[in-house]
ModelCIF file with pLDDT and N, C-alpha, C, O atoms, coordinates in Angstrom:
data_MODEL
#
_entry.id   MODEL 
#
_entity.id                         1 
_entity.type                       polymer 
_entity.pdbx_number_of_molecules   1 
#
_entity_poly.entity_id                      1 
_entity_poly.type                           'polypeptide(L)' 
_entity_poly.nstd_linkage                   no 
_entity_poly.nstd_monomer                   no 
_entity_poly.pdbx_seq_one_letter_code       
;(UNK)(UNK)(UNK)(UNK)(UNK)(UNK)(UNK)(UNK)(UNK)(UNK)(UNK)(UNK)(UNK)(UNK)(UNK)(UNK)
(UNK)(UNK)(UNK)(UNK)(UNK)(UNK)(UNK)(UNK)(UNK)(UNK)(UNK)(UNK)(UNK)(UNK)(UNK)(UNK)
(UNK)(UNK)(UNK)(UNK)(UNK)(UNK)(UNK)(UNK)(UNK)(UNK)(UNK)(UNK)(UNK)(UNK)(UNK)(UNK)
(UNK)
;
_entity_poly.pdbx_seq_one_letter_code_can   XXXXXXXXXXXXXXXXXXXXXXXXXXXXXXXXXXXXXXXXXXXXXXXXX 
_entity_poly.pdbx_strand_id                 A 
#
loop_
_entity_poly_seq.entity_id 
_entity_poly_seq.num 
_entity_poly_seq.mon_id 
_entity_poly_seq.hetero 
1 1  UNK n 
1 2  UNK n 
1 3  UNK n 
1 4  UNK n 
1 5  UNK n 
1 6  UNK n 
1 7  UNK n 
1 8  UNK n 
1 9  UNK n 
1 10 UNK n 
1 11 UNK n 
1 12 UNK n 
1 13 UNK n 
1 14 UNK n 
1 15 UNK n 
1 16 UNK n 
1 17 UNK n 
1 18 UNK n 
1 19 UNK n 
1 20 UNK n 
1 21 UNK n 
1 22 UNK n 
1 23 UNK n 
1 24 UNK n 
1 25 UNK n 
1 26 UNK n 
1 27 UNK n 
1 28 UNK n 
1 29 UNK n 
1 30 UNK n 
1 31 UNK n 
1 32 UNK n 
1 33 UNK n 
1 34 UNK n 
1 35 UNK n 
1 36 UNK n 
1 37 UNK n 
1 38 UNK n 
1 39 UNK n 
1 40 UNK n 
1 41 UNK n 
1 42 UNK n 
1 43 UNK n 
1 44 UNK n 
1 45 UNK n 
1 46 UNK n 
1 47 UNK n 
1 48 UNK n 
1 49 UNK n 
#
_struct_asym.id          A 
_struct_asym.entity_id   1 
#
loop_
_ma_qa_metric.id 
_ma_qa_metric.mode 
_ma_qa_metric.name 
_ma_qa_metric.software_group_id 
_ma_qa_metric.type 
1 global pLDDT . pLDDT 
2 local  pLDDT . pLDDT 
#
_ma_qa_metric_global.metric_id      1 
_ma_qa_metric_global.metric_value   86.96 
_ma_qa_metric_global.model_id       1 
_ma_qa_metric_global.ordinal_id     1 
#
loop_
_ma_qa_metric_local.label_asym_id 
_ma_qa_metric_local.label_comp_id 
_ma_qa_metric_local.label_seq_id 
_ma_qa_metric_local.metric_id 
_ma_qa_metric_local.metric_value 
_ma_qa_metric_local.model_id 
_ma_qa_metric_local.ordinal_id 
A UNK 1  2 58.00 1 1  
A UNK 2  2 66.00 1 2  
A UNK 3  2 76.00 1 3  
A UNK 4  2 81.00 1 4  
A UNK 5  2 77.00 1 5  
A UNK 6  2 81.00 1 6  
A UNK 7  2 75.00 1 7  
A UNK 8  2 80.00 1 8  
A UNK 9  2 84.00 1 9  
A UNK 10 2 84.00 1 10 
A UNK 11 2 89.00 1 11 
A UNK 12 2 92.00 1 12 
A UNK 13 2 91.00 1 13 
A UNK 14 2 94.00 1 14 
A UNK 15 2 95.00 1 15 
A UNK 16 2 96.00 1 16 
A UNK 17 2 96.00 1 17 
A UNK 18 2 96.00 1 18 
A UNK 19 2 97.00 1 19 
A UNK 20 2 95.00 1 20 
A UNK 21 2 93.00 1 21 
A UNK 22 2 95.00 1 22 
A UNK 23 2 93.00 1 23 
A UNK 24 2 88.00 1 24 
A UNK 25 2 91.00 1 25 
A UNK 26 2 91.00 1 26 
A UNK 27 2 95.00 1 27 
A UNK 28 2 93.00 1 28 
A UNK 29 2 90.00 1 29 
A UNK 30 2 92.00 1 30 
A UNK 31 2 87.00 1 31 
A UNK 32 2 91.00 1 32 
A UNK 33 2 93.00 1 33 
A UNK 34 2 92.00 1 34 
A UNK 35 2 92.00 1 35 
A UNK 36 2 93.00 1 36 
A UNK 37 2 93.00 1 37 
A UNK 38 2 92.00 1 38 
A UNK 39 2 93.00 1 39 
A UNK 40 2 93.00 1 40 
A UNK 41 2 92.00 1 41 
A UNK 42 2 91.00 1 42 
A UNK 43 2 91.00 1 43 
A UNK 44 2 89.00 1 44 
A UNK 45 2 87.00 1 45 
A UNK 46 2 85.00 1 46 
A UNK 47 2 70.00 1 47 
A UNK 48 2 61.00 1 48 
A UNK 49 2 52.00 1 49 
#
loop_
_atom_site.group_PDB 
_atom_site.id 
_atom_site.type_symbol 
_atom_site.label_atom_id 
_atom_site.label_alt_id 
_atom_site.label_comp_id 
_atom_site.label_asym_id 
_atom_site.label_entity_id 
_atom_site.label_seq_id 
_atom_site.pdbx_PDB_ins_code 
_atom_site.Cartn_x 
_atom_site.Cartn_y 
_atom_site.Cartn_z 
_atom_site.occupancy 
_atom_site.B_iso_or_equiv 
_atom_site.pdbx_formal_charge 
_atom_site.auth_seq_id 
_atom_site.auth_comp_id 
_atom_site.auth_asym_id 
_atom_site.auth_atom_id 
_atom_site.pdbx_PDB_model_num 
ATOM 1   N N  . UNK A 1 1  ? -2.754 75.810 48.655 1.00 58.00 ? 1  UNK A N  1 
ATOM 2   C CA . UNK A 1 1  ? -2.992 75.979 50.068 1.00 58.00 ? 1  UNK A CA 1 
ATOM 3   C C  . UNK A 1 1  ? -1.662 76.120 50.814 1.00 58.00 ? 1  UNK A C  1 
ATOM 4   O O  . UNK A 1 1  ? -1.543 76.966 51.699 1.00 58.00 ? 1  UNK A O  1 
ATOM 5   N N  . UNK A 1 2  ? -0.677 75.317 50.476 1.00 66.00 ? 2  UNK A N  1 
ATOM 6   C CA . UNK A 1 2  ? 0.523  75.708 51.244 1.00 66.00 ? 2  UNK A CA 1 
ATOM 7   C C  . UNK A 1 2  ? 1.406  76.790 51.208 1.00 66.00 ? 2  UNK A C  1 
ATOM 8   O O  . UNK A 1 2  ? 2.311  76.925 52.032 1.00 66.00 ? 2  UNK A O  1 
ATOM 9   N N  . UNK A 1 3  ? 1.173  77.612 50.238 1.00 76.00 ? 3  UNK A N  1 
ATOM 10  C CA . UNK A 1 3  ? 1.974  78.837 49.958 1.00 76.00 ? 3  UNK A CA 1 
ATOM 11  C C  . UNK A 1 3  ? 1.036  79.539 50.157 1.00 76.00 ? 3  UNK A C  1 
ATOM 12  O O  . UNK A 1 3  ? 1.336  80.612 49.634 1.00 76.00 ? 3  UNK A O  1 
ATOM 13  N N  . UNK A 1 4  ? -0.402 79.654 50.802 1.00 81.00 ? 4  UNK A N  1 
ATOM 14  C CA . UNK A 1 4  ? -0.883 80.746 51.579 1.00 81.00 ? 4  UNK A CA 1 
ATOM 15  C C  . UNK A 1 4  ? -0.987 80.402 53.169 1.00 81.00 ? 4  UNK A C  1 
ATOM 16  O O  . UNK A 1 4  ? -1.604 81.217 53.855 1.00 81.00 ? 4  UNK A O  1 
ATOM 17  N N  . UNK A 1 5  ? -0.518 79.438 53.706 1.00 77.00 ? 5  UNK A N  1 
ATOM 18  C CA . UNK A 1 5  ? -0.415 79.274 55.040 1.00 77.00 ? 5  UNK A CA 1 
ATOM 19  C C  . UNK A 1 5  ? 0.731  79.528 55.539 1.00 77.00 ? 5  UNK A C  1 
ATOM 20  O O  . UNK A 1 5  ? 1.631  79.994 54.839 1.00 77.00 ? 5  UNK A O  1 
ATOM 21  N N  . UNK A 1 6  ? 0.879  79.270 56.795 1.00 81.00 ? 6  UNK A N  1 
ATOM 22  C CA . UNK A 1 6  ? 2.049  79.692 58.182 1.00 81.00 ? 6  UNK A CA 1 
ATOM 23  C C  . UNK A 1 6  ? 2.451  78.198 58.240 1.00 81.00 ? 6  UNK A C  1 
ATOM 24  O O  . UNK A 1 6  ? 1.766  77.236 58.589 1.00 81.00 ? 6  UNK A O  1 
ATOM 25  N N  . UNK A 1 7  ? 3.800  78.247 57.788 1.00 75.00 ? 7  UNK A N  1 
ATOM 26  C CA . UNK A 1 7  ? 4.569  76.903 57.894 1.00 75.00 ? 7  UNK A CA 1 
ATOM 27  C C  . UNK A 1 7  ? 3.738  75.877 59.457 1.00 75.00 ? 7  UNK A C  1 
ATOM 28  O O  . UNK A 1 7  ? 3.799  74.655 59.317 1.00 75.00 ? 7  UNK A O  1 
ATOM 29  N N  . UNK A 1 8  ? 3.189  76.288 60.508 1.00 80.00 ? 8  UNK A N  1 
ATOM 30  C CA . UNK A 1 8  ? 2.950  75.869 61.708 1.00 80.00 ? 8  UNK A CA 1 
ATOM 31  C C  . UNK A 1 8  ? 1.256  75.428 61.475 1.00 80.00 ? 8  UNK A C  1 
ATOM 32  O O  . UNK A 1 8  ? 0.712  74.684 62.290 1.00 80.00 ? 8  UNK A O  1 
ATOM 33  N N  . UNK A 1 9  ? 0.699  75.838 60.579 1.00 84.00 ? 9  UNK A N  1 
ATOM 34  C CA . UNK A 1 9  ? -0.328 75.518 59.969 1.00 84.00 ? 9  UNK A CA 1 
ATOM 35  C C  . UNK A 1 9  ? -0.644 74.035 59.539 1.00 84.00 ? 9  UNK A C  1 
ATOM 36  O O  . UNK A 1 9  ? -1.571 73.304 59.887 1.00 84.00 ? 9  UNK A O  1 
ATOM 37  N N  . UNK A 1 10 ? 0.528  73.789 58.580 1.00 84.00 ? 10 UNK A N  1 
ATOM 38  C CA . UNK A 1 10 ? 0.349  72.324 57.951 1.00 84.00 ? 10 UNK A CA 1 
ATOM 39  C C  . UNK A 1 10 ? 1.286  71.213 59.163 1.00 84.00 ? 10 UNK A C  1 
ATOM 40  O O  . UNK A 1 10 ? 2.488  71.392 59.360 1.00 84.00 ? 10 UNK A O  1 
ATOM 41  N N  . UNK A 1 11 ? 0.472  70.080 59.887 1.00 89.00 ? 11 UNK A N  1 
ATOM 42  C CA . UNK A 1 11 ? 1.032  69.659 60.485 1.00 89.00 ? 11 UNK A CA 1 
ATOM 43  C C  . UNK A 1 11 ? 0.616  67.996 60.150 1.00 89.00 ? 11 UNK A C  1 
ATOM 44  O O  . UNK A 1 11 ? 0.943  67.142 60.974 1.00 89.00 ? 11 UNK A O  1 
ATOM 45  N N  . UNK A 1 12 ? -0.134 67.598 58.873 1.00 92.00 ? 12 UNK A N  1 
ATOM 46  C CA . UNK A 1 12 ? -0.094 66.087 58.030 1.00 92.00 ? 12 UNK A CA 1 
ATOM 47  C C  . UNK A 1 12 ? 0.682  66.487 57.115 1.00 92.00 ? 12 UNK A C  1 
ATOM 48  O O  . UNK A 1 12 ? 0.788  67.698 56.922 1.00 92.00 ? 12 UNK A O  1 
ATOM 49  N N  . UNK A 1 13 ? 1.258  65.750 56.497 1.00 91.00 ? 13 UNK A N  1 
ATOM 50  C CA . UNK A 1 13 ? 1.369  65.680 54.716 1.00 91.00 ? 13 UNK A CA 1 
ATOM 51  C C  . UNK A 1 13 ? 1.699  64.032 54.659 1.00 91.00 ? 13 UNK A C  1 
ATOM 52  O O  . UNK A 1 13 ? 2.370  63.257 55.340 1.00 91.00 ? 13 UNK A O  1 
ATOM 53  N N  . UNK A 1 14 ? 0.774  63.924 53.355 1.00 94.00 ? 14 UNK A N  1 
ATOM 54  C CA . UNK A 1 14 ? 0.824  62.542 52.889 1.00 94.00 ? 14 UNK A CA 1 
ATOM 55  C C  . UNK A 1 14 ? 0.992  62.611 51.339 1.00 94.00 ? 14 UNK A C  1 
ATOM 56  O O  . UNK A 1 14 ? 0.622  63.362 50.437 1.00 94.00 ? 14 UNK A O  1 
ATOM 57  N N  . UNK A 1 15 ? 1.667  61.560 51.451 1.00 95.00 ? 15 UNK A N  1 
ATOM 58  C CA . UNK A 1 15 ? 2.231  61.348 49.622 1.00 95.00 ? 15 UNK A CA 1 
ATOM 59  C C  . UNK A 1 15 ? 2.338  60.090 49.175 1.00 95.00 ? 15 UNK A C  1 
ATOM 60  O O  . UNK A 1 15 ? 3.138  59.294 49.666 1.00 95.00 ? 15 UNK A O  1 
ATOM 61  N N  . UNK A 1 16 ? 1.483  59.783 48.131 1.00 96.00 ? 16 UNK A N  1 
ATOM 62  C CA . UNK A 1 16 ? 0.930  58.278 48.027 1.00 96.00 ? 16 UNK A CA 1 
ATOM 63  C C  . UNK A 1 16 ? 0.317  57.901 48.682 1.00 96.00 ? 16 UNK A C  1 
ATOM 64  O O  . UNK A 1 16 ? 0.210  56.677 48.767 1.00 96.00 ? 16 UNK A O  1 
ATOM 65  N N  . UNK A 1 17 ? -0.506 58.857 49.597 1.00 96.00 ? 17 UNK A N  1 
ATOM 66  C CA . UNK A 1 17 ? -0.821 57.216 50.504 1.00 96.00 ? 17 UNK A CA 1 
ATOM 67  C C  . UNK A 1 17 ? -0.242 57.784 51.872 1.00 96.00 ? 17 UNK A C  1 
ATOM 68  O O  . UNK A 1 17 ? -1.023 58.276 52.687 1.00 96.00 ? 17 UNK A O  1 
ATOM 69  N N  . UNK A 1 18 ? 0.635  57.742 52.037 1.00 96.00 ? 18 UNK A N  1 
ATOM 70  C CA . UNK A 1 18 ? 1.790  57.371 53.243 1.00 96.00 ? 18 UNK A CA 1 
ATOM 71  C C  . UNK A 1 18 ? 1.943  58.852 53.606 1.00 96.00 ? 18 UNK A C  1 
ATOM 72  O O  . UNK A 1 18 ? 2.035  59.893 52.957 1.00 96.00 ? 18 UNK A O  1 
ATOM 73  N N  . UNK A 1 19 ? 1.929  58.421 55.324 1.00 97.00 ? 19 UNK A N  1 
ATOM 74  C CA . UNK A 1 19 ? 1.656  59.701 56.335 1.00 97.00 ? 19 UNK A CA 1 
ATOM 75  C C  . UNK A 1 19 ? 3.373  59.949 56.533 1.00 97.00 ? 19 UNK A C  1 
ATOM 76  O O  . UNK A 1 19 ? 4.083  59.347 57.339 1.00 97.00 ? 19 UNK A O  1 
ATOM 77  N N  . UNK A 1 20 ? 3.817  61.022 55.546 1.00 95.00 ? 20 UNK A N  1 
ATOM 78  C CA . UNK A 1 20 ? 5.410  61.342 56.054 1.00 95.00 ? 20 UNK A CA 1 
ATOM 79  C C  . UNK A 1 20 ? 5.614  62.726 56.979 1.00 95.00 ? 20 UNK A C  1 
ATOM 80  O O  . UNK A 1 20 ? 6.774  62.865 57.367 1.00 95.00 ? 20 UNK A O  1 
ATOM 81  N N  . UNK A 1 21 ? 4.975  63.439 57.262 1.00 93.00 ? 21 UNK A N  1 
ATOM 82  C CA . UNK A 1 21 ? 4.672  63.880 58.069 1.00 93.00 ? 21 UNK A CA 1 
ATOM 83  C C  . UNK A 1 21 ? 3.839  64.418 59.259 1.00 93.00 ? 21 UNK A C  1 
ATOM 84  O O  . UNK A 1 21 ? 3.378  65.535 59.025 1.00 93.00 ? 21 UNK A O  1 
ATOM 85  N N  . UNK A 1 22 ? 3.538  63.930 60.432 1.00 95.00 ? 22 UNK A N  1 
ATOM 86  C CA . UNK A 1 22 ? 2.417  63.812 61.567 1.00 95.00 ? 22 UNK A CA 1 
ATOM 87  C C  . UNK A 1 22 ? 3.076  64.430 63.085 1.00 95.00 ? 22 UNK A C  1 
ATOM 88  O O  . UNK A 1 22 ? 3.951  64.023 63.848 1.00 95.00 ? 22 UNK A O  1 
ATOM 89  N N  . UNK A 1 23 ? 2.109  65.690 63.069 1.00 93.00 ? 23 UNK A N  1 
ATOM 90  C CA . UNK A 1 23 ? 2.071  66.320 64.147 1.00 93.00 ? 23 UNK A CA 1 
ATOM 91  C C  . UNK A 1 23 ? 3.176  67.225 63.883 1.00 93.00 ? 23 UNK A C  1 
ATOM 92  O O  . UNK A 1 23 ? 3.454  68.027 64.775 1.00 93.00 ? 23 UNK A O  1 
ATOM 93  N N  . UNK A 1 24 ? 3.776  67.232 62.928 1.00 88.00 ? 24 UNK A N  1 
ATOM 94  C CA . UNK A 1 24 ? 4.801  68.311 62.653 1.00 88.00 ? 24 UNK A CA 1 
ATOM 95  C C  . UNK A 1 24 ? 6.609  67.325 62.618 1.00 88.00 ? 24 UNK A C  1 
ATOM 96  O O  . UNK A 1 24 ? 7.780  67.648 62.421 1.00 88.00 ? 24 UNK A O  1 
ATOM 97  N N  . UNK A 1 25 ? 6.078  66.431 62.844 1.00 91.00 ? 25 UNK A N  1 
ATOM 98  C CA . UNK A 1 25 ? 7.276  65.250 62.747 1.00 91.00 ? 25 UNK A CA 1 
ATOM 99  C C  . UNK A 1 25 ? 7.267  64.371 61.322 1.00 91.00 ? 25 UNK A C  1 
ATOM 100 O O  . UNK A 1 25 ? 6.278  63.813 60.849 1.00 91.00 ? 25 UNK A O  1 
ATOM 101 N N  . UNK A 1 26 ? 8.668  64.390 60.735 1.00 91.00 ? 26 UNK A N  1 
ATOM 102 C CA . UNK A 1 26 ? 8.932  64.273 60.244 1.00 91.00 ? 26 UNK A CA 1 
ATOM 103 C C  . UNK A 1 26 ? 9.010  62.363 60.416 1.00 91.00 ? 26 UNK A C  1 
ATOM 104 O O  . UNK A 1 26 ? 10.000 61.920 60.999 1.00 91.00 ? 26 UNK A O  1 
ATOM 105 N N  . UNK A 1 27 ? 8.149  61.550 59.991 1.00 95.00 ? 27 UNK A N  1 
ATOM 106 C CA . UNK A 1 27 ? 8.588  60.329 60.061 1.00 95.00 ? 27 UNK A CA 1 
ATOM 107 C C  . UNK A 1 27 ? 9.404  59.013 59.521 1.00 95.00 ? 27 UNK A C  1 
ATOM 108 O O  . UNK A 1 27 ? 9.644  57.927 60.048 1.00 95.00 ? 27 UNK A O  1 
ATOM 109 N N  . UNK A 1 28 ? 9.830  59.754 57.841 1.00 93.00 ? 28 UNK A N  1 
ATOM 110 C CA . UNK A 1 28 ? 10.423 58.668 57.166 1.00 93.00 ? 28 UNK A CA 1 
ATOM 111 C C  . UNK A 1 28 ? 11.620 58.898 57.244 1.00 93.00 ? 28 UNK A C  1 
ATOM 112 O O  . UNK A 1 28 ? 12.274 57.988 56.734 1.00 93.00 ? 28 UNK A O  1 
ATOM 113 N N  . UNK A 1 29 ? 12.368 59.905 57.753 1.00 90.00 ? 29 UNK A N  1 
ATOM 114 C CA . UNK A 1 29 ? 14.123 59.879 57.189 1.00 90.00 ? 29 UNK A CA 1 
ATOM 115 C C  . UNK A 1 29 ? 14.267 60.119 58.738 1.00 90.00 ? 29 UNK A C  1 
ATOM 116 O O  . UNK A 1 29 ? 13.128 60.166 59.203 1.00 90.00 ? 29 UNK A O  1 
ATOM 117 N N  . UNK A 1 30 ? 15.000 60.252 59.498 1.00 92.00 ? 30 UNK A N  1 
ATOM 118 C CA . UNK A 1 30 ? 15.819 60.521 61.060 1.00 92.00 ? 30 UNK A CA 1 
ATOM 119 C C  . UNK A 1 30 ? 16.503 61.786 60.718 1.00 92.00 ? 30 UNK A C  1 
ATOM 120 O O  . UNK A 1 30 ? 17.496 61.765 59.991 1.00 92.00 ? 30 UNK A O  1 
ATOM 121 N N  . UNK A 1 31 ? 15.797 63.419 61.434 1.00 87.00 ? 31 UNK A N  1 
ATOM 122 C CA . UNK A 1 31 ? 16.049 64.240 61.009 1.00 87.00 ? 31 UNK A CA 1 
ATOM 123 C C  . UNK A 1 31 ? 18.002 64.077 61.682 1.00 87.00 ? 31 UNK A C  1 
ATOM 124 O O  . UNK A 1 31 ? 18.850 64.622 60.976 1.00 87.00 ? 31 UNK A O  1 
ATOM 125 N N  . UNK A 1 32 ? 18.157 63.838 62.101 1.00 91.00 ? 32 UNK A N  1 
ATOM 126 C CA . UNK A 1 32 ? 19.807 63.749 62.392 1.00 91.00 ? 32 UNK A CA 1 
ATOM 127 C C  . UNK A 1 32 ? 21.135 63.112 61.210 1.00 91.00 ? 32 UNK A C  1 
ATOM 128 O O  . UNK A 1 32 ? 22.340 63.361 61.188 1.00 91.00 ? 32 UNK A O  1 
ATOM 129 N N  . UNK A 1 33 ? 20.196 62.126 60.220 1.00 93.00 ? 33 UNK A N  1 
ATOM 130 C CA . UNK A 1 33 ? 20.708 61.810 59.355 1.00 93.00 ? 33 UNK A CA 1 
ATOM 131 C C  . UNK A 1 33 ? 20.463 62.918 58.243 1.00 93.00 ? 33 UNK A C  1 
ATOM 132 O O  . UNK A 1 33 ? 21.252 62.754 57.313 1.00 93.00 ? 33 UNK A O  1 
ATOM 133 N N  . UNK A 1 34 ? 19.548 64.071 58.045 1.00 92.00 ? 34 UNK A N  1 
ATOM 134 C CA . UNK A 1 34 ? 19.492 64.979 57.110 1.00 92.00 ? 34 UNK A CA 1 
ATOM 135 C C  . UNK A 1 34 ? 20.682 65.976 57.380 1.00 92.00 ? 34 UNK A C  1 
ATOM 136 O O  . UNK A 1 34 ? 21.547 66.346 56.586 1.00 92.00 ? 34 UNK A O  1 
ATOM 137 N N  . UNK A 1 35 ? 20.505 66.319 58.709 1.00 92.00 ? 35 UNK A N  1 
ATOM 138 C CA . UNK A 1 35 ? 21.731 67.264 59.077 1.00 92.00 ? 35 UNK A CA 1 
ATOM 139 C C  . UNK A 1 35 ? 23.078 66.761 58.818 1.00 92.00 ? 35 UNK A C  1 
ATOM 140 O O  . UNK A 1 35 ? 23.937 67.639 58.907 1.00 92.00 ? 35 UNK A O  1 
ATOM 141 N N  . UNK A 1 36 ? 23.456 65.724 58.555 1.00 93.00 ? 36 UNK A N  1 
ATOM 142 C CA . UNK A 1 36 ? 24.787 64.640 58.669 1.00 93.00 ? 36 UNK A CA 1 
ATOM 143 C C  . UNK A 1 36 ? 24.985 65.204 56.582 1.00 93.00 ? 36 UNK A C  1 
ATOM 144 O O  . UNK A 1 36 ? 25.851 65.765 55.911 1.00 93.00 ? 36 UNK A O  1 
ATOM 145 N N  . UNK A 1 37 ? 23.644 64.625 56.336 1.00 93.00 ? 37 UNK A N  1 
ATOM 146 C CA . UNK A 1 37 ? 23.926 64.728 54.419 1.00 93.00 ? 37 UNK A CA 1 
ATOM 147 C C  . UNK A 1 37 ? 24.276 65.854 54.508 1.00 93.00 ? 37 UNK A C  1 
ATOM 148 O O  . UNK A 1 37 ? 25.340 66.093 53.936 1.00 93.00 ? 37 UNK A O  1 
ATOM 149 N N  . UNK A 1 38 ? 23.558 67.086 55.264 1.00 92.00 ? 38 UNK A N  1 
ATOM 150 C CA . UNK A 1 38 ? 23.535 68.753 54.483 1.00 92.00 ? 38 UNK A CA 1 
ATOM 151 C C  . UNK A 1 38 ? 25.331 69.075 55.072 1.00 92.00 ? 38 UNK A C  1 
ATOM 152 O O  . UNK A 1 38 ? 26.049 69.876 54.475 1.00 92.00 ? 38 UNK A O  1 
ATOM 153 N N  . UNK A 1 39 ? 25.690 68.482 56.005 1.00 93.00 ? 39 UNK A N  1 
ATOM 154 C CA . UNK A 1 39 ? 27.118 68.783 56.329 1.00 93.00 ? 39 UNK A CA 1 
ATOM 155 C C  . UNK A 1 39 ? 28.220 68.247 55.401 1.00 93.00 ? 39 UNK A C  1 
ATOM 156 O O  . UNK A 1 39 ? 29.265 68.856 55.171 1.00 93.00 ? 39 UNK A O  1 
ATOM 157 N N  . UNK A 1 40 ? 27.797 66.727 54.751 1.00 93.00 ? 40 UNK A N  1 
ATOM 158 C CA . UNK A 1 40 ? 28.796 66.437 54.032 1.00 93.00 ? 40 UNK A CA 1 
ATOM 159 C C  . UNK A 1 40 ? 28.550 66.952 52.647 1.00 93.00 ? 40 UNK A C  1 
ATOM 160 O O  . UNK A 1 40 ? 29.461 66.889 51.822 1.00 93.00 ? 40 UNK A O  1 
ATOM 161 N N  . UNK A 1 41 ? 27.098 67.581 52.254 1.00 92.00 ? 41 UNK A N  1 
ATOM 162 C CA . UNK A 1 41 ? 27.391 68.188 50.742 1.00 92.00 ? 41 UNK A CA 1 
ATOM 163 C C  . UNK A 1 41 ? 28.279 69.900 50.796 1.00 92.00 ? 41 UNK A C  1 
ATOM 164 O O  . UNK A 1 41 ? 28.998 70.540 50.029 1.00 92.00 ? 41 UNK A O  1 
ATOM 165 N N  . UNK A 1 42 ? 27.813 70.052 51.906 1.00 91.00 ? 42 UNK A N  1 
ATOM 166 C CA . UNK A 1 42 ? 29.079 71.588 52.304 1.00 91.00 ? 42 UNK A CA 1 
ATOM 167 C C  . UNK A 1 42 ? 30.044 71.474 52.446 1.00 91.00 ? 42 UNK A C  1 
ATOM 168 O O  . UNK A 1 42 ? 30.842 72.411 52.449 1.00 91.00 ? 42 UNK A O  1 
ATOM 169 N N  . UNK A 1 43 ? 30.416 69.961 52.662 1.00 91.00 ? 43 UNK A N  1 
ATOM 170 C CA . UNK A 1 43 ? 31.980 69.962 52.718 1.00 91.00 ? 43 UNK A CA 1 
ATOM 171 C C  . UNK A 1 43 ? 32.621 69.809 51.279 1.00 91.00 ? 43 UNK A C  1 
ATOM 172 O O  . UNK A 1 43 ? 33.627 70.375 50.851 1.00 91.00 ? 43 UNK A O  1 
ATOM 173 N N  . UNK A 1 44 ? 32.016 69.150 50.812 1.00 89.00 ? 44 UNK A N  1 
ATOM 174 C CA . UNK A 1 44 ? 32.204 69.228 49.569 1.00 89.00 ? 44 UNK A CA 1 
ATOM 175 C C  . UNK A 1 44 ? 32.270 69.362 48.750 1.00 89.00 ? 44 UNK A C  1 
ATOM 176 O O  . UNK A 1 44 ? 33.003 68.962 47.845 1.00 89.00 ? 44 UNK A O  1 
ATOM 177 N N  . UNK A 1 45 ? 30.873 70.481 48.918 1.00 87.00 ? 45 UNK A N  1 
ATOM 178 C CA . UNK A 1 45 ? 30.918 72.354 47.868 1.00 87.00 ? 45 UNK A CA 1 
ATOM 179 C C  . UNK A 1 45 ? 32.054 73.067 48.284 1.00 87.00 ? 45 UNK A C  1 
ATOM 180 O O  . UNK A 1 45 ? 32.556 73.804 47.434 1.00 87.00 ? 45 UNK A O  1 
ATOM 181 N N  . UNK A 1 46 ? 32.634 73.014 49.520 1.00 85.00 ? 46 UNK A N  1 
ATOM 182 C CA . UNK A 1 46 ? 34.082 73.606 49.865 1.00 85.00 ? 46 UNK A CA 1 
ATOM 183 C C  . UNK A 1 46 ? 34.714 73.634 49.509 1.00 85.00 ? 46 UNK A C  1 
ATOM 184 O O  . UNK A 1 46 ? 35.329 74.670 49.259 1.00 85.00 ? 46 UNK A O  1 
ATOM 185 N N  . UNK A 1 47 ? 35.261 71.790 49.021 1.00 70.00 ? 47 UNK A N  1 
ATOM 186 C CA . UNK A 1 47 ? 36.701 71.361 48.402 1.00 70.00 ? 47 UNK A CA 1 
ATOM 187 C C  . UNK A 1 47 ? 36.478 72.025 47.495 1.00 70.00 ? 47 UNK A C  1 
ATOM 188 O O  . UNK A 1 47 ? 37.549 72.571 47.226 1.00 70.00 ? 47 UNK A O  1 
ATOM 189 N N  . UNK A 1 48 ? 35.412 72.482 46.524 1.00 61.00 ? 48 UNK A N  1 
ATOM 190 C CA . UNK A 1 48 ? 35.721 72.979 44.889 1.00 61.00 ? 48 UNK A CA 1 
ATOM 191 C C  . UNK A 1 48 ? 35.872 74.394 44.500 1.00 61.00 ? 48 UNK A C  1 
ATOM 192 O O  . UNK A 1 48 ? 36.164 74.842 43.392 1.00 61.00 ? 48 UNK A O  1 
ATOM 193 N N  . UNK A 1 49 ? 35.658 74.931 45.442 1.00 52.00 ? 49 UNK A N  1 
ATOM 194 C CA . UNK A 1 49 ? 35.683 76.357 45.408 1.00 52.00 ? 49 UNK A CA 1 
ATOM 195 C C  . UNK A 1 49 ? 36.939 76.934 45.175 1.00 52.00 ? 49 UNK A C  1 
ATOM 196 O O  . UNK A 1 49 ? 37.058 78.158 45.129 1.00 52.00 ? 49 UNK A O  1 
#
């Protein structure tokens, strides 16, 4: 079902049990702390290049 819908479509997902996403919000991680990880793994795919 999810790879024939419109990303704006699915607005639960539960896993185990547990509602991690509701209403299109993301509730278990603080999307500001994802953006923080995805910046420091680019920095650090940088250094090796």
């Amino acid at each position: 079902m999810v790879y024939a819908m419109q990303p704006g479509a699915i607005t639960t997902v539960v896993v185990g049990g547990r509602v991690v996403i509701d209403g299109g919000k993301l509730l278990t991680v603080p999307e500001a702390a994802i953006g923080r990880r995805v910046d420091e793994l680019f920095e650090k795919w940088g250094r090796r290049g």
